[in-house]
N, C-alpha and C positions, 0 to 999 in steps of 0.2 A: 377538525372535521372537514369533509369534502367541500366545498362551497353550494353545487347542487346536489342538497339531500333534500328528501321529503318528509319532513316528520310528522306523525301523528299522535296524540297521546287521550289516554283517560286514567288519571291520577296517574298508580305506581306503575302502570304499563305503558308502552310506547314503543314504537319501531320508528327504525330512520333507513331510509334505503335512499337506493338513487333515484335517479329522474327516469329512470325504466321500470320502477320497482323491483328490482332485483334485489338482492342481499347478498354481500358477500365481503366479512367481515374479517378484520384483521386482529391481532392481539390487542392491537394500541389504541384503536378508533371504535367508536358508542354507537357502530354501526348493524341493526339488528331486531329482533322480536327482543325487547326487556319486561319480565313481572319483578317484582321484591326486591332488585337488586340482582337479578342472573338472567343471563343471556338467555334466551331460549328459541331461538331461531339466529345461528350464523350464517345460513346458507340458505338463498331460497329466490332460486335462479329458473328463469322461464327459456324454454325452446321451444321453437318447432320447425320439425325435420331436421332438427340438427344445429339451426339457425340462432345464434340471439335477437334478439328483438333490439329495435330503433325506437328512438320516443317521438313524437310528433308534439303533444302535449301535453301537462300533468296540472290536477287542480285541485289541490288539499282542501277538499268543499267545506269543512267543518273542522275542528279542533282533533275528532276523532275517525275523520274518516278519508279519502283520496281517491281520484281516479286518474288512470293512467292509459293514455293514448296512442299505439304501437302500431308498426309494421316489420314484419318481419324480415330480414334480409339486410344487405349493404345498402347504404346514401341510394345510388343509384337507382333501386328499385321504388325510390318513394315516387316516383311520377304514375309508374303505372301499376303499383299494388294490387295483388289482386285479393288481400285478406287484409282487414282491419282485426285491431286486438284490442281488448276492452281491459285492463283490471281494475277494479273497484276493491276498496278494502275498508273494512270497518274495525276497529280498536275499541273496543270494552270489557276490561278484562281478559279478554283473551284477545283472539285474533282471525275475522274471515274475512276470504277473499273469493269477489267473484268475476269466474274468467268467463270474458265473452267472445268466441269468437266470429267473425261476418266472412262469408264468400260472395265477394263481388262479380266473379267470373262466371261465364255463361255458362261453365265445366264444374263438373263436379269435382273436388279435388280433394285424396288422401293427405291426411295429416295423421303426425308424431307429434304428439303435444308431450311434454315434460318438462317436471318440475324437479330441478335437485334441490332437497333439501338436507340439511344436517344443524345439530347444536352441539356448542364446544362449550356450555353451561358455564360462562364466565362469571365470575363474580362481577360489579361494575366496579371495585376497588381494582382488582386485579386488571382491567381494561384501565383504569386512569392511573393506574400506577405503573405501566407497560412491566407486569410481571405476571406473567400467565402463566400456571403452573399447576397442574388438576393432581390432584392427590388421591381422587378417586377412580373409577372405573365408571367410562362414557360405554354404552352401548345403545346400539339400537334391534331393533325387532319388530317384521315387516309380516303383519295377518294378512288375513283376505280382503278386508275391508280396512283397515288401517294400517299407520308407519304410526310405532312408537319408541321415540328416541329418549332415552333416558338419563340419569347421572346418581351412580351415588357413594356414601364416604361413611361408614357407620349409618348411623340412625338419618345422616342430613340426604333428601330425596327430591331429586325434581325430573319432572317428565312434561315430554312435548308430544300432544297423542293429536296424531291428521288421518281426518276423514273427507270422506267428498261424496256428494251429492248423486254423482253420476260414477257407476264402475270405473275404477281404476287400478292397474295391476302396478302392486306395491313393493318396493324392496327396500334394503338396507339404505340405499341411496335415495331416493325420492319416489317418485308415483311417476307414474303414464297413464296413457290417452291412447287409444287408436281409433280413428274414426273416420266417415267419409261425409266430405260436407257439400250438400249439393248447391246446385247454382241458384244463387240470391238466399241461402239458408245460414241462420245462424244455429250455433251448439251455446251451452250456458252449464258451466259446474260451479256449484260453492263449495268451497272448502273451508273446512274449519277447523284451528290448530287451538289446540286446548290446552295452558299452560297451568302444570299442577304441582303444588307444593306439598308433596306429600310425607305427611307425621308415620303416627303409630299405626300399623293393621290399615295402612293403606288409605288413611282419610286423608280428604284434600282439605288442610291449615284454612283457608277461605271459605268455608262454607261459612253460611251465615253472616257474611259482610252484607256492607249495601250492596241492593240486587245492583250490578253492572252484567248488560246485556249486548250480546254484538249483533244484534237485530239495530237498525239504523235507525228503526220505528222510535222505538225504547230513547234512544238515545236525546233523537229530536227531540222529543216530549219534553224526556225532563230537562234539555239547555231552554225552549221554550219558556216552560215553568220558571226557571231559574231567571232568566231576564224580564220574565213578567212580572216575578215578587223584588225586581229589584225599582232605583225610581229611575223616573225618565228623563233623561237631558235633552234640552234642546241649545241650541246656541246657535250665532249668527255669525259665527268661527267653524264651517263645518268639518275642520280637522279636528277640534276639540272632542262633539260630535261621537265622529269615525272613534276617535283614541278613546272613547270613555265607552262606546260599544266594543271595544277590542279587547279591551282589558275584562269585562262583565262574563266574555267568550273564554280567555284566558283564566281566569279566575275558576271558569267550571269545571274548563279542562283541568285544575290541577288540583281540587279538590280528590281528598286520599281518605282511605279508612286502614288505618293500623292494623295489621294482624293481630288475632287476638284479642281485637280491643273495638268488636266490629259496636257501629249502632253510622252516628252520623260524620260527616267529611269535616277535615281540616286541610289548610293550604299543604302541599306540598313544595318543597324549597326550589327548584329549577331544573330544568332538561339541560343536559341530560344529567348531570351529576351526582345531583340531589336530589333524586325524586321518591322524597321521603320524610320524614316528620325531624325539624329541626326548631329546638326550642325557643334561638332569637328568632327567626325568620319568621314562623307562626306566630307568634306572638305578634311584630312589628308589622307583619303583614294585615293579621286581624284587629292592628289600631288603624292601622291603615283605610281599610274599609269597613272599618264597624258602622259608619250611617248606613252602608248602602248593602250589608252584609251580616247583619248582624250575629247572625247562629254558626257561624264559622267561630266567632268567640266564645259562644259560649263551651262548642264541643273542645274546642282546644284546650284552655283552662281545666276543663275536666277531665281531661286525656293524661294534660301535665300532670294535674295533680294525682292521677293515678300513676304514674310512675315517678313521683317524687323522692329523692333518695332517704334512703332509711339508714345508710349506715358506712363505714369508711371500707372504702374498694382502693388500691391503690392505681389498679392496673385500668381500670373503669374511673378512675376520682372522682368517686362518689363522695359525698360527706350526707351526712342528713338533714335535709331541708333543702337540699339542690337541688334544682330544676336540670331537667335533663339538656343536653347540646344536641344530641343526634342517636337515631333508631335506624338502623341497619338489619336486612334478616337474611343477607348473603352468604357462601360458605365461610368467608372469611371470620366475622363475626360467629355465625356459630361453633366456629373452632377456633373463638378465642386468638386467631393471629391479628385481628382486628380489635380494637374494645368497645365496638360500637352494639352493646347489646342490653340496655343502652349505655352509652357513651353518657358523662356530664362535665367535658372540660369546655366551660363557659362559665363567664362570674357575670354576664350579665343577664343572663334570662333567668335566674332569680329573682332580681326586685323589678326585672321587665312583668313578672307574671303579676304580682301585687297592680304592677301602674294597669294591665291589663284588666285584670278584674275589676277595679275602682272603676276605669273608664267604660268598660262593659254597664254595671252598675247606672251610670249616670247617662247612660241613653237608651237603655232598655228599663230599669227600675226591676230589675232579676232580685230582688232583697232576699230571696230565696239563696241564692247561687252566693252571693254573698257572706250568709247565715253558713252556709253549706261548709264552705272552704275556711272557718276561719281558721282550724287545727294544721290546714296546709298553709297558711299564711302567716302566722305564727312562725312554723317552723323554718319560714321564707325569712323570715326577717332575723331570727338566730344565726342561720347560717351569716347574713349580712353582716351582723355585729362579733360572730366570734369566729367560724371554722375560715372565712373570707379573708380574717384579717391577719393575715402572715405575716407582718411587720409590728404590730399594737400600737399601730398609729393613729386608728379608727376609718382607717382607708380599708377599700375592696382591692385584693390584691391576687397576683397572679402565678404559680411557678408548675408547670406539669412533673406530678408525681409518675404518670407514667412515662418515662424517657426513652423506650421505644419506638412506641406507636400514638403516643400524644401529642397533642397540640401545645409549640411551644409559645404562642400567642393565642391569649382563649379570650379576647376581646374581639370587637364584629369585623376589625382589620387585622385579619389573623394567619395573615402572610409572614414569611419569616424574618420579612426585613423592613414591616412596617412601621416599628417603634424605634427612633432612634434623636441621637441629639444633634442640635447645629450644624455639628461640625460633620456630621453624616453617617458615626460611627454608633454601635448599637449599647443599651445597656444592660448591663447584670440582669439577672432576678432575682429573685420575684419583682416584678413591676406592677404597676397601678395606672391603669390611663382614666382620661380625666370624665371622660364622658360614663363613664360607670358610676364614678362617684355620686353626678347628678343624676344617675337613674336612683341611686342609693335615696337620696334626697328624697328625688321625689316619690317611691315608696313609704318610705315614713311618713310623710304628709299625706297621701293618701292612706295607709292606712292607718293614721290616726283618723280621718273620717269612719271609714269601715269601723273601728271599734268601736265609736262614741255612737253611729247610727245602726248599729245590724251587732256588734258583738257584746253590747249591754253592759262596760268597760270605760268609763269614762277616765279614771289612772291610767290604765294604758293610753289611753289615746293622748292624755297630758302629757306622758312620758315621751311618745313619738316625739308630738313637738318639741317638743325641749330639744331633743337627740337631732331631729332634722335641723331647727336653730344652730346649734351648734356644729353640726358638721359646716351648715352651710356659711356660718364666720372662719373657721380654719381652714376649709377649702379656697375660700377670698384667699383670704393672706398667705396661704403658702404656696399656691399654683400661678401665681397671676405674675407673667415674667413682664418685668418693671422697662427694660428697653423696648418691648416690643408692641404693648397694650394689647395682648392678650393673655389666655390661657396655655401652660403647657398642655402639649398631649401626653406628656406619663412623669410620672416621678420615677426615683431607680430606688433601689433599698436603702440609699443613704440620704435620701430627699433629693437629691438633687434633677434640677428639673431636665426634661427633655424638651429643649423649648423651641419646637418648631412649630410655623404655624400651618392649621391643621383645618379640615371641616369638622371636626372633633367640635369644635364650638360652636356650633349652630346647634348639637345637641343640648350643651350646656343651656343654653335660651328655651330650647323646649323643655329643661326640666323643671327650670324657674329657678338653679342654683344661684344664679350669679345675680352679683348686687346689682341693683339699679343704676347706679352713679356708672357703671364698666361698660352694660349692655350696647350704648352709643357705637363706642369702639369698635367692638366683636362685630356691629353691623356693616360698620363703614369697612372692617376687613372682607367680611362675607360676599358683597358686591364690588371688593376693589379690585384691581387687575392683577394681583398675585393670585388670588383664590379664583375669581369667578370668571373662566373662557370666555361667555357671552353665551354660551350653550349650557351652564351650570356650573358650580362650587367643585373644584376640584379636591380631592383627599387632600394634596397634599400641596402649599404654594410653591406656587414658580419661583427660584431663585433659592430653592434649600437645596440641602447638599444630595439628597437621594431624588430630589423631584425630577418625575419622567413622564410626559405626556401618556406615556402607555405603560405605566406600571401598577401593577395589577394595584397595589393602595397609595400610589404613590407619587398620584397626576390624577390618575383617570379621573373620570365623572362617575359617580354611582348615582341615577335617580332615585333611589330608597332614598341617600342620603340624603340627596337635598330636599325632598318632601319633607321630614323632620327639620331639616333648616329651616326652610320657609316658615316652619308653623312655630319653632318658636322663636323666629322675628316675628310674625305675625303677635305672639303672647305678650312682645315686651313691646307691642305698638308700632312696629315695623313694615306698614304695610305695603309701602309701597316697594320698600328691598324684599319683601316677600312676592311680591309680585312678578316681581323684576327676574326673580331665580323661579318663579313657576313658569312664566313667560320664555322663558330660555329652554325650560327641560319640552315643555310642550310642544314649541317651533322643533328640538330633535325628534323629539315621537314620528311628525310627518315625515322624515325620514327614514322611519321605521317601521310606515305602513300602520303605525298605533301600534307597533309593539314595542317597547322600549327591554332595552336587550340588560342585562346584567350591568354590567359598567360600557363606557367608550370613550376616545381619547379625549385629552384635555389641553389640545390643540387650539389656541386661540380663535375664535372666529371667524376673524377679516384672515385669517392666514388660511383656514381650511373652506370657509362657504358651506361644508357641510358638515354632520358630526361624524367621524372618523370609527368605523368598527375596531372593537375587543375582539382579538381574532380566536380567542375560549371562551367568549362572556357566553353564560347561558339563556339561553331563550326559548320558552317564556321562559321567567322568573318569577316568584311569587310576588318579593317586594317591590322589582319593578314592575308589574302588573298594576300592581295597589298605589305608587308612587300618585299618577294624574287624578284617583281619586282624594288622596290624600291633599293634593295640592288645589285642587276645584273647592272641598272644603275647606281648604285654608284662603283661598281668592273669593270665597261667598260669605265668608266670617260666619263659619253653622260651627254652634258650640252650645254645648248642654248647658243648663243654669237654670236651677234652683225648680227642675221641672220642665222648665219651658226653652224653648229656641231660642239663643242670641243672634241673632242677622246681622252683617258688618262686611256689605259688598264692598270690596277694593281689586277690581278688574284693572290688570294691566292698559291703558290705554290703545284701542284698535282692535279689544275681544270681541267687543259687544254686545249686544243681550241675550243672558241668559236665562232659561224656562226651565223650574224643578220640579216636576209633580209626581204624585208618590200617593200608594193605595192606604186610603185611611188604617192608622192603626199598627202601622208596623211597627213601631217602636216601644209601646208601653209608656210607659212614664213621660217621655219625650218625645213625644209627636211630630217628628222632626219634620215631612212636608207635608204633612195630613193637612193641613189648615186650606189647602188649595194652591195655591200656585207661586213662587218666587220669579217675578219677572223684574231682572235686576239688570242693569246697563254701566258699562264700562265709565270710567273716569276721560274726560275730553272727548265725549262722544256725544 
């Protein structure tokens, strides 16, 4: 993408334009009006008299909204402009914009205002896949009072319908203006372009979601609301601060309501790519911020579980009891050239969903929510033990039955040259990587909880343990590569290991697999100079045969990741290499203005001085949004137990003191800062 674009988003919609706000989009670039997945404004381009417009200055004031500062004419006219240009735009759900224009001249002066507009109703597959290819029939149709551009292919329907506030003569092409602006007077139109997905007998698919309003009013309110029910940091670090109010801002923006499936928001996965319901993501994002978030978990879990698989898809690999990967409602999906409808090639947001609901559970006390799902938790954990295990090893294993358009890596590094061995070369499938196994783990021990507390089951729950016991002895002994003092990152179908070292094992720590007597090692790897830049835990170590500073899993830094590292160093008593890798991802954040971007290079420190941009990483992203909350709870040591708050401040030295305060009651069960105030201070301070 361009470097100055402007983007604005609320959940599944969003536009990127330039620093002019102009739009004018290409086959290849996510450049545009986007609802559901399709384009719906390509072209939407300002004149007057003929003129493009100049930017002076542009200020994305909110998550959802921009104003953009113009003069009309070449360079040269900026000294003595005799017209200022206003656009303002607001995103919610749909998309207005208000044009303002000012006459500084003592003369009254005729303008030609126009707007060309058009949509080429792109899939956003078809846009990242650079294969644009419309199958259907684009038209448009220009009334008295509106321009409606439309798309359609059989029963699949979408329409762009623009009106304006003040008369405008409409055609195929965009809308006009003709007016005369007298001296020191301004003109002001709103326009507003309505994106509709429309079903049977012409109903628009979204009715009945959460109300999303493109009134600014609306908007405010509820990001207000939202940072007000969340709790309040203060710190004596005030990029800390800035990043933990950045992410609360980011977090609102990307809240989505599923088609279909309206009531309340779950994360959405990242702009632009993903901006839409993906089962690891959601999930890790809402362990992420469940202290400070909490109802984001619970609608997720209940969203999954309504789309939980029922049955074998091959083209979809479904099985029953699997947890979905991705929801898509583009054309592509809906005519089946995609299988994202939905999609479930992922073997780990399965027993992600168990660990998710236990841990929902123990800091809300939902024993409702609990009680509710045990039938999908149940059938979570069958998939785990039989339809997962394509080898009869008692491993989670991996191999896409769809071989067109499937994922041939359906683990969270699901690049196609992420798994491989030493020597750099890749292996067979079906594969097993190791950090799965430990989510496996740690599902069964959670929900041997859940059965013996909420599903009135105390055999089953005996059973769990046993089953987790045991995987978690065979997974010792058969993954742990003897030269190296760690874990591999995957086995191939013949055992044999893929023994490179990985951040894959900071997972294993968070899920509690690994024996006690190992954990030492794994930490001293997690902070040494092959894994950890100084800026965070890299995918993959320096000095393997694939590692590349800028490979998409294969160097880079992902801050998701290392949130989950840090916490579970933090579990096996690691505080201070927990520290050490939050301390690292938080000093990038200030570089990033508090928004920590998808992944970034994994360029050593003293080498770059700063952290090096992923020139596709998405942003925001949900996990990395969630990452500095994740890691603030993992540096304050807040952990649910037995009802009450465990406190266990281990601040990086030079944070210094932190203030948590939080509206009684948010939690239930866990009254996590309800008590009054954590005023906690850094180590050497």
């Amino acid at each position: 993408m361009p470097g100055n674009t402007v983007r604005i988003l609320d959940g599944n919609t969003f536009v990127v334009s330039e620093e002019t706000g102009d739009i004018e989009a290409t086959p290849t670039e996510p450049t545009g009006l986007f609802s559901l997945d399709t384009r719906f404004l390509s072209t939407w381009v300002l004149t007057i008299n003929g003129e493009r417009l100049n930017p002076l200055s542009y200020d994305d004031l909110q998550y959802y909204e921009a104003r953009f500062f113009l003069v009309p004419g070449v360079a040269t006219h900026y000294v003595d402009a005799k017209l200022s240009v206003v656009r303002e735009r607001t995103v919610g759900g749909s998309f207005r914009e208000t044009l303002t224009i000012l006459n500084h001249d003592e003369e009254p002066v005729d303008l030609e205002i126009r707007m060309d507009a058009a949509a080429d109703f792109a899939d956003l597959f078809e846009v990242k896949d650079e294969l644009l290819s419309k199958k259907g029939e684009i038209y448009a149709e220009a009334e008295s009072d509106r321009l409606r551009l439309g798309y359609r292919r059989g029963n699949f329907k979408r329409e762009t319908m623009i009106t304006s506030s003040v008369p405008a003569k409409f055609d195929k092409g965009g809308f006009a203006y003709t007016l005369r602006l007298e001296a020191n007077e301004q003109w002001v139109a709103n326009i507003d372009v309505r994106t509709l997905t429309l079903g049977p007998g012409g109903r628009d698919l979204r009715m009945g979601l959460r109300a999303h309003s493109a009134e600014r009013l609306a908007l405010q309110q509820d990001l207000e609301a939202w940072i007000a029910n969340a709790p309040t940091v203060n710190s004596e670090r005030e990029d800390l601060t800035a990043t933990y109010g950045r992410c609360l801002v980011d977090l609102a923006a990307l809240r989505f309501v599923p088609l279909s499936l309206g009531g309340a928001a779950l994360p959405a996965a990242g702009l632009p790519w993903f901006m839409t319901m993906f089962g690891r993501d959601s999930i890790l994002t809402c362990l992420q911020v469940l202290p400070f978030a909490p109802e984001m978990s619970r609608t997720t879990l209940q969203i999954l579980a309504t789309l939980q698989g029922t049955r074998f898809d091959d083209f979809r690999e479904e099985d029953p009891g699997r947890i979905l990967h991705e929801m898509r409602y583009g054309e592509t999906a809906a005519f089946e050239e995609q299988p994202h409808s939905p999609y479930y090639g992922s073997v780990d947001a399965t027993p992600l969903f168990i660990v998710l609901l236990d841990e929902y559970e123990r800091w809300s006390g939902d024993g409702a929510l609990a009680k509710a799902l045990q039938v999908e938790c149940r059938a979570a954990l069958k998939w785990i033990d039989h339809y997962a295990d394509l080898v009869g090893s008692g491993y989670i294993w991996y191999e896409r039955r769809n071989t067109d358009t499937g994922l041939e890596n359906q683990c969270w590094k699901d690049s196609w040259d992420s798994i491989s061995y030493r020597d750099g070369t890749l292996p067979p499938f079906p594969r097993a990587t190791c950090e799965v196994q430990g989510y496996a783990y740690d599902a069964k021990v959670r929900a041997a909880r859940l059965a013996r507390e909420f599903w009135d089951d105390p055999a089953f729950a005996t059973q769990l343990e046993r089953e987790a016991a045991d995987l978690k002895e065979r997974f010792n002994r058969e993954w742990w590569v003897e030269d190296g003092g760690y874990y591999a990152l995957a086995l191939d179908p013949d055992g044999r290991q893929c023994d490179v070292l990985s951040s894959n094992i900071g997972h294993l720590l968070w899920s509690g697999i690994v024996d006690d007597d190992r954990a030492p090692k794994l930490a001293e790897h997690l902070v040494g100079p092959r894994l950890f830049s100084g800026w965070g835990v890299r995918t993959l170590a320096e000095g393997e045969a694939r590692y590349n500073p800028i490979g998409y899993h294969n160097g880079t830094i992902w801050p998701f990741d290392n949130s989950f590292v840090a916490w579970g160093l933090r579990n096996y008593g690691f505080a201070e290499e927990a520290a050490t890798i939050a301390n690292g991802i938080l000093d990038a954040a200030r570089y990033f203005s508090g928004r920590l971007p998808e992944a970034f290079g994994g360029y050593p420190r003293e080498l770059t001085k700063f952290p090096v941009e992923y020139p596709t990483a998405c942003s925001p992203q949900a996990w990395s949004t969630g990452a500095p909350l994740l890691l603030l709870r993992t540096m304050l040591g807040l952990e649910p137990h037995e009802g009450h708050l465990a406190v266990e401040p281990r601040l990086p030295v030079g944070m210094g003191r932190i203030e948590v305060l939080d509206i009684p009651g948010r939690w239930g069960r866990v009254d996590a800062f309800a008590r009054g105030r954590l005023d906690l201070t850094s180590r050497g301070d």
